[in-house]
Structures are given as C-alpha cells and as structure tokens.
C-alpha positions as CSV (number, residue, x, y, z in Angstrom):
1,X,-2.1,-25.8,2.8
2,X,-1.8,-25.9,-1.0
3,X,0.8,-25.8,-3.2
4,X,0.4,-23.3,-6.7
5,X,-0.4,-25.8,-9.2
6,X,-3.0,-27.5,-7.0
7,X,-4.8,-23.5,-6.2
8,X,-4.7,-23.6,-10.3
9,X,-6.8,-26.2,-10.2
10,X,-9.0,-24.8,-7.8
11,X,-9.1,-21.4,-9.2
12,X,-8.3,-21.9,-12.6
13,X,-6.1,-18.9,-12.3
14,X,-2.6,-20.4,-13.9
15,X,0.4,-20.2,-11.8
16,X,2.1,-17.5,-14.4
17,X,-1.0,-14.9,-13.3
18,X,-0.8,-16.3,-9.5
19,X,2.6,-15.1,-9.2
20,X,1.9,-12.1,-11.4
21,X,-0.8,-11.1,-9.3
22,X,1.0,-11.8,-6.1
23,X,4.4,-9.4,-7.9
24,X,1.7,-6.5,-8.5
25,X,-0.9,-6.1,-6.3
26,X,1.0,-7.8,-3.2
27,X,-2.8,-8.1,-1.4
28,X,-2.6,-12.0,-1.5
29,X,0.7,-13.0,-0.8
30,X,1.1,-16.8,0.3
31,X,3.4,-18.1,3.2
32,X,7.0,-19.3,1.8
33,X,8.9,-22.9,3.0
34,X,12.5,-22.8,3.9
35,X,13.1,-23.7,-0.1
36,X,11.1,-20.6,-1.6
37,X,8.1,-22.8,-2.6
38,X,4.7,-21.0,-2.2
39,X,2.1,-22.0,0.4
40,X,-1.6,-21.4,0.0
41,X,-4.1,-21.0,2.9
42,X,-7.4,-21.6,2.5
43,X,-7.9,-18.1,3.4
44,X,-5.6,-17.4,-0.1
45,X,-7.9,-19.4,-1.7
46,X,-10.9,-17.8,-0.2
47,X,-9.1,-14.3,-1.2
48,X,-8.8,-15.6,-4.7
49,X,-12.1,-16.8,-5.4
50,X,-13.8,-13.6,-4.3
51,X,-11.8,-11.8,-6.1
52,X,-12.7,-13.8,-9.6
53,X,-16.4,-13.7,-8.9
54,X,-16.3,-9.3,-8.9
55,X,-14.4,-9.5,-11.8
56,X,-16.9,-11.6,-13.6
57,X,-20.3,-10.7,-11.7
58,X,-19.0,-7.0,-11.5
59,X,-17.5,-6.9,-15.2
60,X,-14.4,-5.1,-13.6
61,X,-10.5,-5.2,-14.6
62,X,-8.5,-7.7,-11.7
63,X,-6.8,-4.4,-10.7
64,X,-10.6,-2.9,-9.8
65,X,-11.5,-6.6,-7.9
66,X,-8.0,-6.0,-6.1
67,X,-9.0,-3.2,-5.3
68,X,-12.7,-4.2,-3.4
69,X,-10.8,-6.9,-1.6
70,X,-8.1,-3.8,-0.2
71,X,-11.6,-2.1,1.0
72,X,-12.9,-5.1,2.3
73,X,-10.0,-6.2,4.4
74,X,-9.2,-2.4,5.8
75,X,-13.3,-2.7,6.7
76,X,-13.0,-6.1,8.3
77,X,-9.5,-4.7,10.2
78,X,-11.6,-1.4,11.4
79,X,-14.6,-3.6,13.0
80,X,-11.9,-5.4,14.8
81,X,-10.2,-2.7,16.2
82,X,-11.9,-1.0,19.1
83,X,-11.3,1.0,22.3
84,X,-11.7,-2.2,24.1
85,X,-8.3,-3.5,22.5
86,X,-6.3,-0.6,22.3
87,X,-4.8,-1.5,24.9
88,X,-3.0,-4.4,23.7
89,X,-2.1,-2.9,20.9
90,X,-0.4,-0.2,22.8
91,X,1.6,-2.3,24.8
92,X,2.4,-4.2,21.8
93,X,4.2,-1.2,20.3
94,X,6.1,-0.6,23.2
95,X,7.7,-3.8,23.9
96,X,8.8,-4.0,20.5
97,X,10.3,-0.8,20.7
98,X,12.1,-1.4,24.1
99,X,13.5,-4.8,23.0
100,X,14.6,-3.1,19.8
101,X,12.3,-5.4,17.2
102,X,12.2,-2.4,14.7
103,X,10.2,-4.3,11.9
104,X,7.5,-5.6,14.7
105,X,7.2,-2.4,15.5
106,X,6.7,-0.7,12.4
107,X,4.1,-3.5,11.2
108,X,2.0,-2.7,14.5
109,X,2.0,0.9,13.8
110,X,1.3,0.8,9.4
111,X,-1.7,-1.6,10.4
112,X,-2.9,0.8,12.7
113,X,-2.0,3.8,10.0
114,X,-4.0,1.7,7.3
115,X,-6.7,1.4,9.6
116,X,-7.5,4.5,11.5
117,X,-5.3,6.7,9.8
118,X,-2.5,9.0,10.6
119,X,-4.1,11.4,13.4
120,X,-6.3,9.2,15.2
121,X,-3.2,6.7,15.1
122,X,-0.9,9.2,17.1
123,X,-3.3,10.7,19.4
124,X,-5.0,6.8,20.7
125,X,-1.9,5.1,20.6
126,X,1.6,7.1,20.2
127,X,0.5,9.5,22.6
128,X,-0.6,6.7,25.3
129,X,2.6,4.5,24.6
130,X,4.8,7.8,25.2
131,X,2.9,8.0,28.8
132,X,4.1,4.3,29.6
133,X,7.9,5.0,28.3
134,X,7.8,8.6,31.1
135,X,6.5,6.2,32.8
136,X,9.0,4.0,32.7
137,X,12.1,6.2,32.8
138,X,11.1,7.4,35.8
139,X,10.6,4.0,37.4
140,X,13.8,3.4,36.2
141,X,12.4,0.4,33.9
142,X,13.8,2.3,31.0
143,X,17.6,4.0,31.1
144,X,18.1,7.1,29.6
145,X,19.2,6.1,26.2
146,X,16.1,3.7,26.0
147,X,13.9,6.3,26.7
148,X,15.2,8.3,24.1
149,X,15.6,5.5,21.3
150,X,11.6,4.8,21.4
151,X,10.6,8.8,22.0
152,X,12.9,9.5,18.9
153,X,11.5,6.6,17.0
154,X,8.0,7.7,17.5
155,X,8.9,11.6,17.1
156,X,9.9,10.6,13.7
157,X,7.1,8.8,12.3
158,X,5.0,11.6,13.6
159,X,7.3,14.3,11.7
160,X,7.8,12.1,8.8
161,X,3.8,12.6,8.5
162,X,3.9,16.4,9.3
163,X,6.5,17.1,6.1
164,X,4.4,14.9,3.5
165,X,1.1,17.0,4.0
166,X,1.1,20.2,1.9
167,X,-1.2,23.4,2.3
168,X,-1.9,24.5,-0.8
169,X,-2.4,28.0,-0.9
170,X,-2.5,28.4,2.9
171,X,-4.5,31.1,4.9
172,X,-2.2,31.9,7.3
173,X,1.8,31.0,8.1
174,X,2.7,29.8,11.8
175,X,5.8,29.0,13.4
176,X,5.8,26.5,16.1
177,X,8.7,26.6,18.0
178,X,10.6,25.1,22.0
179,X,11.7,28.5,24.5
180,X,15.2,27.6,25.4
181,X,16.3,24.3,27.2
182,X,12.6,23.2,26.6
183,X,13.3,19.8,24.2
184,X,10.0,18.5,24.4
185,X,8.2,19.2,20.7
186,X,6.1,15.8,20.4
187,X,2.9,17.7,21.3
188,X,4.0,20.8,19.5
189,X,4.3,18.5,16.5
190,X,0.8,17.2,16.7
191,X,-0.5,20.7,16.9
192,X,1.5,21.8,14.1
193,X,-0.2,18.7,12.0
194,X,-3.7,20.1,13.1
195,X,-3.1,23.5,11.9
196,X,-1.7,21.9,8.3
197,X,-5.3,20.7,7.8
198,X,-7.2,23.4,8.8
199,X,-5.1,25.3,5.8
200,X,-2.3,27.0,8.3
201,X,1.2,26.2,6.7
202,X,3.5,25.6,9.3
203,X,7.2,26.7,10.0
204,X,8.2,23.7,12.5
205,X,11.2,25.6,14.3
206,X,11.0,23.0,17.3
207,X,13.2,22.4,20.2
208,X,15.3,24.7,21.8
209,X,14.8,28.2,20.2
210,X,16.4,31.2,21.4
211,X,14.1,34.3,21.3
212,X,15.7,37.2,19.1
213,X,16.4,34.6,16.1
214,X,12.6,34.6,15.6
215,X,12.4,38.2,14.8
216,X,13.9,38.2,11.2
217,X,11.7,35.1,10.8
218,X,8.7,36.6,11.5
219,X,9.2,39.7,9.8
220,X,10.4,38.1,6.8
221,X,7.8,35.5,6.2
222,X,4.7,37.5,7.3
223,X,4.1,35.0,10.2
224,X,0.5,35.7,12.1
225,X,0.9,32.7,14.2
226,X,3.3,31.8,16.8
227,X,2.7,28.1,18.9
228,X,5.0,27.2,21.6
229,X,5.5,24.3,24.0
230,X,6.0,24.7,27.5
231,X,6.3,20.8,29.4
232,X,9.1,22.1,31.7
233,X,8.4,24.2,34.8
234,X,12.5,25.1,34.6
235,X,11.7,26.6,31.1
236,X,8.8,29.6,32.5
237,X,11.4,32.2,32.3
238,X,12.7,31.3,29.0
239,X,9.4,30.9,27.8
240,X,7.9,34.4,29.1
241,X,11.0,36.3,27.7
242,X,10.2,34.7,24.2
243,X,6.4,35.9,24.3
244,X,8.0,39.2,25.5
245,X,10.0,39.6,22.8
246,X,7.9,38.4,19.9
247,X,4.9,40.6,21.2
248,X,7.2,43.8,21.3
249,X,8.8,43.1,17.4
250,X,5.1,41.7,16.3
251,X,2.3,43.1,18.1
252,X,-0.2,41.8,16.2
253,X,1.1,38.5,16.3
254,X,-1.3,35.8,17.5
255,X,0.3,33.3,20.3
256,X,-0.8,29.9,21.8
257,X,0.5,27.8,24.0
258,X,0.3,24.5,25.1
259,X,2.2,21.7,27.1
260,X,2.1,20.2,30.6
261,X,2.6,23.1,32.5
262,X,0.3,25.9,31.4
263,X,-0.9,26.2,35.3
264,X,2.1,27.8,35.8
265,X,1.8,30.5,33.3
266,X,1.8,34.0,34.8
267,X,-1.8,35.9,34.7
268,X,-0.8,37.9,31.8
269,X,0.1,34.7,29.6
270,X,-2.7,33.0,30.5
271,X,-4.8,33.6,27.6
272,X,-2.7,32.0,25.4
273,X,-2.6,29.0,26.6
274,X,-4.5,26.0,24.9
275,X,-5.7,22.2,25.8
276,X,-4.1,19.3,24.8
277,X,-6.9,17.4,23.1
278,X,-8.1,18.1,19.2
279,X,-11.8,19.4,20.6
280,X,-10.2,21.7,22.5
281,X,-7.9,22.9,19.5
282,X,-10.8,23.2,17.5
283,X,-12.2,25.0,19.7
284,X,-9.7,27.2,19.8
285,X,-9.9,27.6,15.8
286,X,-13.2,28.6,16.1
287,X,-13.4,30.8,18.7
C-alpha cells in the first residue's frame, strides 16, 4: 500500500492532479484510513501507469486515456462474468435484499447494468432472483411484507429503466395494462421495455385496470396495441371481460397477452396469447 506522495514519485503525476483526477473521473479511486488519508494499491498504481503511457504513446487528452481504461475494465468485468457464475451473483442480490443491505444490493445490480446492460441484466438475473423470493414466500422463508419489499425494490429499478427510454417518433402507441385484482405487472413491464425499442411508445397503465376506463383511452390516443398480464387463474373472468370490451369499442385493435396462466385462456383468446422469453416476442413482432 502507498501513500500519495510516494505514487508521485512513482508516477510522477503530483498529488494536486492525483486528487484532481480521482475528483473527476472517479475510475481510480484509492482505499481511505479511518483518518481520510489515501491508500494506493498496486493495482492503483498499475491503473495509473497505463493510463500515462496512452496518453503519451496514443497522443490523447487524460480524459480520452480515462476513458480506454473505462473500456478496458467493463471488457475485463464481461470476460469474468459468465453463465457459469450467475448463479452466485443471483443469490448475491437476494440476500442483500432480504437482510435489507440496500447499498450491497444496488452495487451488485449497477455492476451487472455496466456490464451486460439493462435488458440482459433483468431477464438473467432479476427475473431468476424474483423465482427464489415466490419461492420463498411460499415456503414461508420470506413473510408477506418481505416478499413485497424486494419485489417492489426490483419492480422499480426495472420501471425506473422503462421511463428513461424515449421513442422518438414512434410507429405505433400501445397500452399495457393488469384486468382487475391481477397486481402482477413485472413481466408486463419487461414487455413493455421490448416494445420501446422496437419503436412502439408505450402507455404503461399497469396493475389493476378496470375495463370501461380504457375506452376513452384508446379512442383518444389512437392506441393499435393493447398488452395485458394474466399470472392469476382468479383473474380469467376479469381478464376475458376486458378483451370483450376493448374488442367491441376497438375492433381493430391488436391484443397480446402474456403471464403464467395463458393455458387457461378460453379457445377464442387463445391467439393472443404470447411467450415469456424475448425470442418468442420477437417472434411475435415479426410474424
């Protein structure tokens, strides 16, 4: 471990521009002691010196050479992540989440982001650690409330991604929307995400959506799209009675569906039901 003057000295990068470095870019960022002082790894070091040598063999600004070492170290992060440790990762972000270590969590989940981005991040990991949590509740290894803290934690970083995308001027509008008492809109939100980057903008109505307060909606807004969730066998009913009465006010309306439970549907709604997996969406797309 090294302290800042002595890196100087190795380096010859002055502890002013160390720390100004560190305060800007925030890629090499050494260990702290109880006191505040800085701590250099060799690693830093390493880090440092490869990022002087493609400023000067490269002729590039610091900001550029910060830059190659970002690319390097998301490269180096990708080739260690593989479907042979996705495991632990995985169980990783559940145990934080059920013992309630929010920043442990979070970390776990932006490395994975960084890495693999957004999508591939939901469907490999969130949608395997929301299995372990059903899981769970209904082992009774998780109460009620639990299971709803890390759901809701997880439903959020999911929507918090569906509102940043924009569809710039969009080929279609959708609304993807819950029947009544169906509360289950995780999936629906990952479809909804999909359609965003195929150019669909997307009215996320979500949980729990009466029938007849869709009709002004879809008049209004020119919807051709209409996705709905159905996880709950107790929900066929309600969910029937909304394709009813969206077919009758829109009839040229297009309809998917997809959830758990699409064995259930009645003959007649059978068409409309979709996989679960992002082949089979595309397929869909394409069809």
């Amino acid at each position: 471990m090294y302290g800042i003057q002595k890196v100087s000295e190795l380096t010859g990068v002055s502890p002013i521009t160390l720390r100004a470095w560190e305060n800007r870019y925030g890629i090499i960022k050494p260990d702290r002691t109880d006191g505040g002082t800085r701590i250099y790894s060799e690693q830093d070091i390493e880090k440092l010196n490869w990022v002087i040598q493609q400023k000067n063999d490269k002729a590039i600004s610091i900001k550029q050479a910060m830059q190659l070492l970002k690319d390097r170290e998301k490269r180096e992060q990708k080739n260690q992540l593989n479907p042979n440790n996705y495991d632990w990762y995985i169980d990783k972000i559940y145990l934080t989440l059920k013992n309630h270590y929010m920043d442990e969590a979070t970390n776990y989940i932006d490395f994975l982001v960084d890495t693999l981005g957004h999508e591939q991040t939901f469907h490999d990991f969130f949608i395997p650690v929301l299995t372990k949590i059903g899981l769970s509740w209904e082992n009774d290894d998780l109460s009620v409330a639990e299971e709803h803290f890390m759901s809701h934690y997880i439903q959020q970083r999911i929507a918090e991604y569906f509102y940043q995308l924009e569809v710039k001027q969009p080929k279609q509008t959708a609304i993807a929307v819950c029947p009544t008492d169906e509360m289950h809109q995780i999936g629906l939100l990952l479809f909804s995400i999909f359609l965003k980057k195929q150019g669909i903008n997307v009215l996320f109505i979500g949980e729990n959506t009466p029938a007849d307060s869709l009709i002004d909606l879809i008049n209004k807004r020119n919807i051709n799209l209409l996705a709905a969730s159905f996880t709950l066998a107790s929900s066929i009913n309600q969910l029937t009675n909304l394709i009813d009465t969206v077919r009758e006010a829109a009839p040229n309306l297009d309809i998917v569906i997809g959830g758990q439970n699409l064995q259930l549907l009645p003959e007649d709604y059978q068409r409309y039901q979709i996989g679960h997996t992002v082949a089979a969406w595309k397929e869909w797309l394409n069809h």
